[in-house]
C-alpha angles and dihedrals in degrees: 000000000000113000124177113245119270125244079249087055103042100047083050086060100045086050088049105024108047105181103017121128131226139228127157098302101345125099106187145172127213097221124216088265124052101276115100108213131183136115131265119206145204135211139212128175083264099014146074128186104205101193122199119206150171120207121199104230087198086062113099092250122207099161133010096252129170101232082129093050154111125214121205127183123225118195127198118222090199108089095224129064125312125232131191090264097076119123109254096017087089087051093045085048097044097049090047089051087052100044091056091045086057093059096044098098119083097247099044092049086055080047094060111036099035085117086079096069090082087057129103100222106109096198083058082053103049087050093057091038088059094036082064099034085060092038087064085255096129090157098065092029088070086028085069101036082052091059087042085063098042097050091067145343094247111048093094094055124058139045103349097062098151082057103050085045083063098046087047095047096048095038082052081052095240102141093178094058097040084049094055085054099065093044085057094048094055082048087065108040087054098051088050094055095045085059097046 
């Protein structure tokens, strides 16, 4: 059950969170690099899911989504309704923000979700592929959209055309191209946020 932050909420985050952005339930931080962090969180009538989770800015985004999260339950011991003054509420918010934070540069966030190279989601592909591609990691970068190609015929057609222009361009080994691409990519996540 999704709720909007309360007056209450939302003046504990400015104090805390100078810089962070809002939307519905999401507090986020566009990092130095090109990776948005931040939490989401949910709210029942004695619980709270506090989410942690890191957004490639150089995915085409569409919606914000939690596919490079952590979800953690806080549960209230009083019988009527929580607030955010809770003690341990503030805690469980602050280390998912920092756990998120920790993720937010390029290297830790390959650090973190590696594990996704053995899966068969190619858009889970093409994110590790850039985020090597833009480590200096150009091996694993065409290792990867290698593996994009191979999965099925059509990955590189359809919705996400920014994306498969950059698969094209670095499997045609121009760097420079693929590169552009992803500029363009983080462009456009950014404009789109910005709208939302």
């Amino acid at each position: 059950m999704s709720f909007g932050f309360t007056k209450k909420m939302r003046r504990y985050f400015s104090e805390v969170l100078p810089g962070f952005y809002y939307l519905d339930t999401y507090v986020f931080c566009n990092s130095s690099e090109n990776i948005l962090y931040g939490i989401q969180i949910d709210k029942t009538p004695h619980t709270y899911y506090v989410w942690s989770f890191n957004l490639p800015l150089y995915d085409e985004i569409e919606f914000i989504y939690l596919s490079f999260g952590e979800r953690k339950l806080f549960r209230s011991r009083n019988s009527t309704e929580i607030s955010i003054e809770e003690e341990g509420l503030r805690e469980l918010i602050s280390s998912q923000l920092e756990l998120a934070k920790s993720r937010s540069s390029t290297q830790k966030f390959l650090e973190n979700f590696e594990y996704l190279e053995h899966s068969k989601n190619p858009r889970h592909l093409k994110i590790l592929s850039i985020a090597y591609f833009l480590s200096g990691q150009f091996v694993e970068a065409v290792r990867l959209a290698e593996k994009v190609i191979s999965l099925s015929t059509d990955t590189v057609s359809g919705n996400y055309y920014r994306e498969n222009r950059y698969i094209k361009n670095l499997l045609k080994g121009d760097f420079r191209l693929a590169n552009e691409e992803i500029d363009l990519l983080i462009c456009s996540s950014k404009y789109k946020l910005k709208l939302m």
